[in-house]
C-alpha positions as CSV (number, residue, x, y, z in Angstrom):
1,X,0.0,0.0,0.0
2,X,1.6,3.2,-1.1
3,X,1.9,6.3,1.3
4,X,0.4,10.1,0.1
5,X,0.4,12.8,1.8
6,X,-2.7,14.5,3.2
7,X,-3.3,17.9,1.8
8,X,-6.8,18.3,3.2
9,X,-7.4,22.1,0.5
10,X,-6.0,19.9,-2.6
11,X,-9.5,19.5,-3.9
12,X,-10.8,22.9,-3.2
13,X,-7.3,23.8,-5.2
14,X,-8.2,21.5,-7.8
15,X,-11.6,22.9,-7.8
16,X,-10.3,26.3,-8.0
17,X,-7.7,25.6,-10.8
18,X,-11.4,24.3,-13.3
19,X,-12.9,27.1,-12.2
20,X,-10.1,29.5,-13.8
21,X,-9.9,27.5,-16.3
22,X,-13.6,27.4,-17.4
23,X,-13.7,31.4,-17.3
24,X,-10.6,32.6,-18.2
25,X,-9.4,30.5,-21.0
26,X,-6.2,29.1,-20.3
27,X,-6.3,29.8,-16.4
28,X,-3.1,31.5,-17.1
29,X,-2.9,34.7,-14.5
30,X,-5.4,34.0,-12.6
31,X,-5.1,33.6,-8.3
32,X,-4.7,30.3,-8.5
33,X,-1.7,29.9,-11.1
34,X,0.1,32.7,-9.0
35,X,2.5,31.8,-6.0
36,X,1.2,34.5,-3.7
37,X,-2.0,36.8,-3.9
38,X,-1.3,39.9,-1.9
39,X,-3.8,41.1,1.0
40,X,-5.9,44.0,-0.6
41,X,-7.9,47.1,0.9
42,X,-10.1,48.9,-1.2
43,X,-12.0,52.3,0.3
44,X,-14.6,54.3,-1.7
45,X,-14.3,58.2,-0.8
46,X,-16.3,61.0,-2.4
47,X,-14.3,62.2,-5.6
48,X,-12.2,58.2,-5.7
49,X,-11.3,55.0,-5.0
50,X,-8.4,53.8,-3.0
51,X,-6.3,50.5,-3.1
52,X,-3.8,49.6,-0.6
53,X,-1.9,45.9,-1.4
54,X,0.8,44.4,1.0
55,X,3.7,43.4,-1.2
56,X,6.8,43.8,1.2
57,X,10.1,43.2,-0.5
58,X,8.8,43.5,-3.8
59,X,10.4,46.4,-6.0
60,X,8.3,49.2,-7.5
61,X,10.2,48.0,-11.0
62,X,9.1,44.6,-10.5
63,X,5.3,45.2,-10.0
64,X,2.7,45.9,-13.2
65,X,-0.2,47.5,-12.7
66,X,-2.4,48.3,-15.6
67,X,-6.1,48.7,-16.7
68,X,-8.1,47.0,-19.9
69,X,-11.8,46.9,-20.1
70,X,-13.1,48.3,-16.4
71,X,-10.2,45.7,-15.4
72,X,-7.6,46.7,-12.7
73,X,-4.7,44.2,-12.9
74,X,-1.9,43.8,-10.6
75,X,0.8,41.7,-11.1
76,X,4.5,40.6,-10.2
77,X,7.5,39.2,-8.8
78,X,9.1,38.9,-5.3
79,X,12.4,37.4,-5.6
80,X,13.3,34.7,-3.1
81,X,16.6,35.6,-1.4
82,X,19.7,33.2,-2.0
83,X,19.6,29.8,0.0
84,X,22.2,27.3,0.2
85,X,22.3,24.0,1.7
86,X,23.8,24.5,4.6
87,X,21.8,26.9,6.0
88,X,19.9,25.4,8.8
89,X,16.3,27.1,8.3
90,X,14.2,25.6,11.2
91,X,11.1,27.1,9.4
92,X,10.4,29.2,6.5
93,X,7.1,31.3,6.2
94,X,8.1,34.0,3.7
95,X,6.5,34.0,0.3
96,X,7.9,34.6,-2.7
97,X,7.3,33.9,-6.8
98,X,4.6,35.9,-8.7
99,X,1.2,37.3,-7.6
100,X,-1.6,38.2,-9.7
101,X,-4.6,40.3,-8.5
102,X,-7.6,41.8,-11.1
103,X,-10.5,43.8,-9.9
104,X,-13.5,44.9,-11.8
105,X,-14.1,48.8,-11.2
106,X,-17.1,50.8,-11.8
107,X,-17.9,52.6,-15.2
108,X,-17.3,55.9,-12.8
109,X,-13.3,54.9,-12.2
110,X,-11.4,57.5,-14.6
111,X,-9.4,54.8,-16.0
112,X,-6.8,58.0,-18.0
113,X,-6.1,59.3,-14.2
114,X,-4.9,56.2,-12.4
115,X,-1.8,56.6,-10.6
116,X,0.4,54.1,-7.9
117,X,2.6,54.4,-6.0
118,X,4.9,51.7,-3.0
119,X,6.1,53.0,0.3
120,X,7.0,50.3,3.0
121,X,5.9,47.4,1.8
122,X,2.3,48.8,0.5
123,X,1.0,49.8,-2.9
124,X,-1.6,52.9,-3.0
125,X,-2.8,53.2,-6.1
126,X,-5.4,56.2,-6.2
127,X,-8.5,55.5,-9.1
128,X,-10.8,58.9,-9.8
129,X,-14.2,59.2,-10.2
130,X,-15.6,60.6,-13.4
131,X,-18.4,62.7,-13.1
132,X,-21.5,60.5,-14.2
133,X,-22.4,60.5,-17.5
134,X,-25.8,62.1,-18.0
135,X,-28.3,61.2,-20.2
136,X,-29.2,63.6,-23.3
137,X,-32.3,63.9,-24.0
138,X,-33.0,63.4,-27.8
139,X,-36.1,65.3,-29.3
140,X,-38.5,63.1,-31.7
141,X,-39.4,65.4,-34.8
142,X,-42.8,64.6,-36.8
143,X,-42.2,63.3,-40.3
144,X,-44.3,65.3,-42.9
């Protein structure tokens, strides 16, 4: 009788691996082909919208941030730090490899006026409102 390992989320994994894969194509990107997923914040004020992801130790050169279709994407790379052998790591908790994040925003998210920034560890990136489009009314002449 052979041995495995328990891994009491590899299902749910599994699960969510279909899932990607059923509605994003390839499942390429998404959460659950990424090492890491960062912890996200997002706050609605008056005139915008604020993000706030924890990425510690992760570059402002090595992240992407970028919008298509009412899509907010973040993505990127935190570099694992050189190992060797005979290092004697009693436990190692730090994650590293590439995240992937993607948010849907609202039509009223000025998608030309997005800006980021990274200071200690966090990424703010700052989304304006547009002022609501409003409807125009269109007058119905008589044909003669």
């Amino acid at each position: 009788m052979a041995i495995t390992r328990y891994e009491p989320w590899g299902l749910l994994t599994q699960l969510q691996k279909e899932l990607d894969r059923a509605y994003e194509g390839s499942g390429e990107g998404s959460i659950a082909t990424a090492e890491w997923a960062p912890t996200v914040d997002i706050k609605e004020e008056k005139d915008k919208f604020v993000l706030h992801a924890d990425i510690p130790g992760v570059k402002p050169e090595d992240i992407d941030v970028s919008m298509e279709n009412g899509v907010l994407t973040i993505k990127g790379e935190k570099n694992t730090e050189a190992k060797t052998e005979k290092e004697n790591y009693k436990r190692i908790e730090r994650t590293y490899g590439s995240f992937y994040r993607r948010f849907s925003l609202p039509d009223s998210a000025n998608a030309e006026a997005i800006s980021a920034k990274s200071r200690h560890g966090v990424l703010e990136i700052t989304i304006p409102k547009q002022e609501a489009v409003q409807p125009k009314k269109i007058a119905v002449a008589e044909e003669e």
